[in-house]
C-alpha positions in Angstrom: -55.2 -165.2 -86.4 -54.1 -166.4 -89.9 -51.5 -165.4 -92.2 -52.3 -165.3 -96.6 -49.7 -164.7 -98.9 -51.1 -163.7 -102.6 -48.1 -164.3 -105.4 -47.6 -164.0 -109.0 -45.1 -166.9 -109.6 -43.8 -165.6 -113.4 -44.8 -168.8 -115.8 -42.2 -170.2 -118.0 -44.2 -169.2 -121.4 -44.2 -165.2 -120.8 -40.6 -165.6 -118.7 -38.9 -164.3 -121.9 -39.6 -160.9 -122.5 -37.6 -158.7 -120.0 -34.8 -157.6 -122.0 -33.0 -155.9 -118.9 -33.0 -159.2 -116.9 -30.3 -161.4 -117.7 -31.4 -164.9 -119.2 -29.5 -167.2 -116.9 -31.9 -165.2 -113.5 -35.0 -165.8 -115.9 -34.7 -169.7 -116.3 -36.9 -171.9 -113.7 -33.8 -174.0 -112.8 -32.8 -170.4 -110.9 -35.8 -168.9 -110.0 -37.0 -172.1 -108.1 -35.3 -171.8 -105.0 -36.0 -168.2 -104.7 -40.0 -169.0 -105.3 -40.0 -170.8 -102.6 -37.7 -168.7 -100.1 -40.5 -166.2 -101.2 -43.2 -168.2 -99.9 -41.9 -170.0 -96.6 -38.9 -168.0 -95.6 -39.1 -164.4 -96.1 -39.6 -164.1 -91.8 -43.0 -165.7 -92.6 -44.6 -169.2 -93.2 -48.3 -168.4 -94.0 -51.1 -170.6 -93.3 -52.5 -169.5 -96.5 -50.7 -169.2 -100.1 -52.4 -168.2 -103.1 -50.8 -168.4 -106.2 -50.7 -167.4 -110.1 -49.1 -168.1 -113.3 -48.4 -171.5 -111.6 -46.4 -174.1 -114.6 -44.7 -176.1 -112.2 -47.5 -177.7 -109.6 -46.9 -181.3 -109.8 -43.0 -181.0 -110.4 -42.2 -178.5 -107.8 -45.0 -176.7 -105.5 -46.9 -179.2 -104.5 -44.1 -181.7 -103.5 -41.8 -179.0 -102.0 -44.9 -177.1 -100.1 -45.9 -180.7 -99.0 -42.8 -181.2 -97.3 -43.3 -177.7 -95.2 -46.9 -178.9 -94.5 -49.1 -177.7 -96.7 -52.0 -179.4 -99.1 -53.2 -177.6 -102.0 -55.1 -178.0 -105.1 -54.7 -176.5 -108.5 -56.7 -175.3 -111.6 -55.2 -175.2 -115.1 -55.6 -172.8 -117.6 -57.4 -174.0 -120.6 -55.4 -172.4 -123.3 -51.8 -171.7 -121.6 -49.6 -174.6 -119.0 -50.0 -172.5 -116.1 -52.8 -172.2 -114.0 -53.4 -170.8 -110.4 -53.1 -172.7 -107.0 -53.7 -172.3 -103.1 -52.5 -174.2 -100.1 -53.0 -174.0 -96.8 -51.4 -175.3 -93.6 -52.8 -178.5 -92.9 -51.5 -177.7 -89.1 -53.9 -174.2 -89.1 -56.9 -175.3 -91.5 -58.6 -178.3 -92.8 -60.3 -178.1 -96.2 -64.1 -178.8 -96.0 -64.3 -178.3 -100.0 -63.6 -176.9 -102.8 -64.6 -175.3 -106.8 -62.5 -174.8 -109.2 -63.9 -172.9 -112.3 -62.5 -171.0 -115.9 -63.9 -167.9 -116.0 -65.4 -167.1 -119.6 -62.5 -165.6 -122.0 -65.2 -164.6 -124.6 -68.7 -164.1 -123.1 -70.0 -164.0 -126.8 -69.1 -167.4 -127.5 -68.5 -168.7 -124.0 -65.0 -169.8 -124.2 -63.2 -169.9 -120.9 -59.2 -169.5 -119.9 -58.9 -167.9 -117.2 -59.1 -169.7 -113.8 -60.2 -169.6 -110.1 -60.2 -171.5 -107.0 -62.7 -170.8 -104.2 -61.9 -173.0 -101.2 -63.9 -173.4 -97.6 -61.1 -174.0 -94.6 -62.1 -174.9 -90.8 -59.6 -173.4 -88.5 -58.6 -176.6 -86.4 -60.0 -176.9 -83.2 -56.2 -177.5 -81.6 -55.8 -173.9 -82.7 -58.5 -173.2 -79.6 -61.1 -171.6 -82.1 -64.5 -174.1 -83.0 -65.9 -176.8 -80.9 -65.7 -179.3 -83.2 -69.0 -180.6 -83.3 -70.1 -182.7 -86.4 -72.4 -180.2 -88.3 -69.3 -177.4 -87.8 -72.2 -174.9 -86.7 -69.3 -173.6 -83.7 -66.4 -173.7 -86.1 -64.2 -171.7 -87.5 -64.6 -171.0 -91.3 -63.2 -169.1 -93.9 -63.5 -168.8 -97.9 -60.9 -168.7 -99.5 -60.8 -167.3 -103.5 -58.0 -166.8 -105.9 -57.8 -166.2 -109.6 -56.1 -164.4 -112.3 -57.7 -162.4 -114.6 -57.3 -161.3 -118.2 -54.4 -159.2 -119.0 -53.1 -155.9 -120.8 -54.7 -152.9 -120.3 -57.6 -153.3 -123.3 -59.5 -155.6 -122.1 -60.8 -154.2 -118.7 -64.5 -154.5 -120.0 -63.6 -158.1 -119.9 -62.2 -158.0 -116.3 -65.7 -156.4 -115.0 -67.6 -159.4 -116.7 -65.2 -161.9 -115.2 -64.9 -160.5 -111.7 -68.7 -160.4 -111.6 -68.8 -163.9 -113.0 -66.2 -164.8 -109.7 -68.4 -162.7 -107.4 -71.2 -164.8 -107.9 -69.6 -167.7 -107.9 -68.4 -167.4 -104.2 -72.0 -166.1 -103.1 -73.5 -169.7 -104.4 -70.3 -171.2 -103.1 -70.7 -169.7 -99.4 -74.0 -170.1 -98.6 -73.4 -170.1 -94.8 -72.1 -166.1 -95.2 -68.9 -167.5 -93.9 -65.6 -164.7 -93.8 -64.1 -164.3 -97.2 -60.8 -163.4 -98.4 -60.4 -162.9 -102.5 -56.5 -162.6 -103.3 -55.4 -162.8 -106.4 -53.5 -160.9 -109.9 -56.1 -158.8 -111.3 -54.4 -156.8 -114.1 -56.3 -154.0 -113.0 -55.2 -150.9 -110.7 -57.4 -149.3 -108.2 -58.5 -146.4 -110.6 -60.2 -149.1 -112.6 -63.6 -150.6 -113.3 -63.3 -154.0 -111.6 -62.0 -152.5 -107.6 -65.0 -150.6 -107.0 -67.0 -154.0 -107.9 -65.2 -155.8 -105.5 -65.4 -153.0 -102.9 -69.3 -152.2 -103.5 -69.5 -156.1 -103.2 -68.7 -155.9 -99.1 -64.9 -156.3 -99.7 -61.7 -154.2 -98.1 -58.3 -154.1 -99.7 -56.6 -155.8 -97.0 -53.5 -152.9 -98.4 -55.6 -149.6 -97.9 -53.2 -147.7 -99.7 -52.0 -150.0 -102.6 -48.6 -149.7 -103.5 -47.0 -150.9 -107.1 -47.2 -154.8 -107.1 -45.2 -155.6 -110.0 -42.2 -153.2 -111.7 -40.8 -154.5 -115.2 -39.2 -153.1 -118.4 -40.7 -154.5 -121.4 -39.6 -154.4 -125.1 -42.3 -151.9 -125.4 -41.9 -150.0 -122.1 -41.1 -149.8 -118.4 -44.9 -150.5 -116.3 -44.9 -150.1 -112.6 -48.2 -150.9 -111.7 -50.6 -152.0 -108.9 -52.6 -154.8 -110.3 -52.2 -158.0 -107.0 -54.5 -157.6 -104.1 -55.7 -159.4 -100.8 -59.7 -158.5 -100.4 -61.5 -159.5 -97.3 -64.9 -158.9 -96.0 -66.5 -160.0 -92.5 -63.1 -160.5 -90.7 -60.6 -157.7 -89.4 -57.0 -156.9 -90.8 -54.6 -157.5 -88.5 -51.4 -156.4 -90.4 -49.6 -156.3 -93.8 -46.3 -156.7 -94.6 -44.4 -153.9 -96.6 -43.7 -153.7 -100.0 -40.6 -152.8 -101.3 -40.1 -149.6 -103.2 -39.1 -149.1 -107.2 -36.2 -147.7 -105.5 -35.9 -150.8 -103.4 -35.9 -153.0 -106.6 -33.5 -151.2 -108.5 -33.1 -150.0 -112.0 -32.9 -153.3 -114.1 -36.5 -154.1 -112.7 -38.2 -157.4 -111.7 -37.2 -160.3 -111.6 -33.8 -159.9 -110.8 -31.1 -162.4 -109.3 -32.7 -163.1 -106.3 -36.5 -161.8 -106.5 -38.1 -164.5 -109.1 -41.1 -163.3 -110.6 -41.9 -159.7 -112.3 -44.3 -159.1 -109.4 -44.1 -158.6 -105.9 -45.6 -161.0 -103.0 -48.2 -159.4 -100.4 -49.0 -160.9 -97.4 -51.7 -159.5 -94.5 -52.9 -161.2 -91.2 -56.4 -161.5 -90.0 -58.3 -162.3 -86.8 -60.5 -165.1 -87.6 -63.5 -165.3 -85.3 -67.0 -168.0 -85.3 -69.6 -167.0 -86.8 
């Protein structure tokens, strides 16, 4: 069994607009420590982290998740500092490879921005799963996506091009049919055009009834939405971990003084088996 954890981190450049959220909670300084309690110490240390809106790689995650364990590897934006990023437990997987992309921004003129990671990680043998044997034909595999895709509401025909574009990058990546999991901020809800792509693709939310993921109050509005998700196809769903309620949060919204990003982290558990 394996744990993921899919987070939004909150990146410095849109950290600004959340007039209900004091500005000393919003600074990185703050929010740090609390990013990375979110990812290691909530009653969880996941073999698997996958990560948006991600400014602070080389300065902060990387170093800090390195002491707990972890590797990782990260893929910038090509237009904004942050990017997104996934790690995994050297101690649970090792990482065969990996392809990091930037999914087309503008399919008419083929600029690219927003980004994706599709790793493939073998279980480790000392975990009693796989054989070991050279080729890895008795091992354990999984692949591993994340990404972030376009925001705001209007450009959801953009998120169906872009999700297709993904899609087909992790067929040609996984060529073996290994187990997949696809975790990532979508800024799209269920009711939308890109989930039933995903879901007529072979994938299962790994959250079969998808609560809000992220709860803010912006200059222009309050939005509770569910737009983060943890997809899997080929393995089974052990578990997921609640999420807490609008209620739960409170009425000044995300973030707040101790939870640092405007969206929530999910985390699920899955029984990895050969293939």
């Amino acid at each position: 069994m394996f744990t993921i954890k899919q987070f939004n981190t909150l990146a410095d450049n849109v950290s600004c607009n959340f007039p209900s959220v004091p500005d000393e909670y919003l600074v990185f300084e703050h929010r740090k420590r609390y990013l990375l309690d979110t990812l290691v110490n909530k009653g969880c240390k996941p073999d698997i982290i996958c990560l948006q809106e991600v400014d602070h790689y080389d300065d902060y995650f990387k170093p800090e998740l390195s002491k707990l364990g972890y590797e990782g590897v990260f893929q910038k934006k090509i237009k904004t500092p942050d990017g997104v990023a996934l790690f995994w437990l050297t101690s649970t997987f090792t990482c065969c490879r990996t392809q990091t992309a930037s999914l087309k921004d503008n399919y008419d003129d083929n600029t690219t921005n927003q980004a994706a990671i599709i790793a493939d990680l073998i279980y480790n043998t000392n975990n009693g799963i796989g054989d070991g044997s050279d080729d890895n034909t008795g091992d354990c595999h999984v692949v591993i996506a994340t990404t972030h895709l376009k925001a705001k509401p209007a450009f959801e025909s953009l998120r169906v091009k872009q999700i297709k574009e993904l899609l087909t990058m992790i067929d040609g990546f996984n060529n073996r049919n290994y187990p997949v999991v696809l975790a990532g901020d979508l800024n799209t809800e269920p009711t939308g055009d890109v989930y039933p792509i995903i879901t007529k693709h072979g994938f299962t939310s790994a959250y079969v009834d998808p609560k809000p993921t992220t709860y803010k109050i912006r200059k222009d509005g309050e939005f509770c939405r569910t737009i983060d998700y943890i997809f899997y196809c080929d393995l089974s769903c052990a578990d997921t971990y609640p999420l807490p309620t609008k209620d739960d949060i409170g009425p000044l919204a995300l973030p707040s003084q101790t939870h640092p990003s405007d969206h929530l982290d999910l985390t699920a558990s899955f029984i990895l088996t050969k293939i």
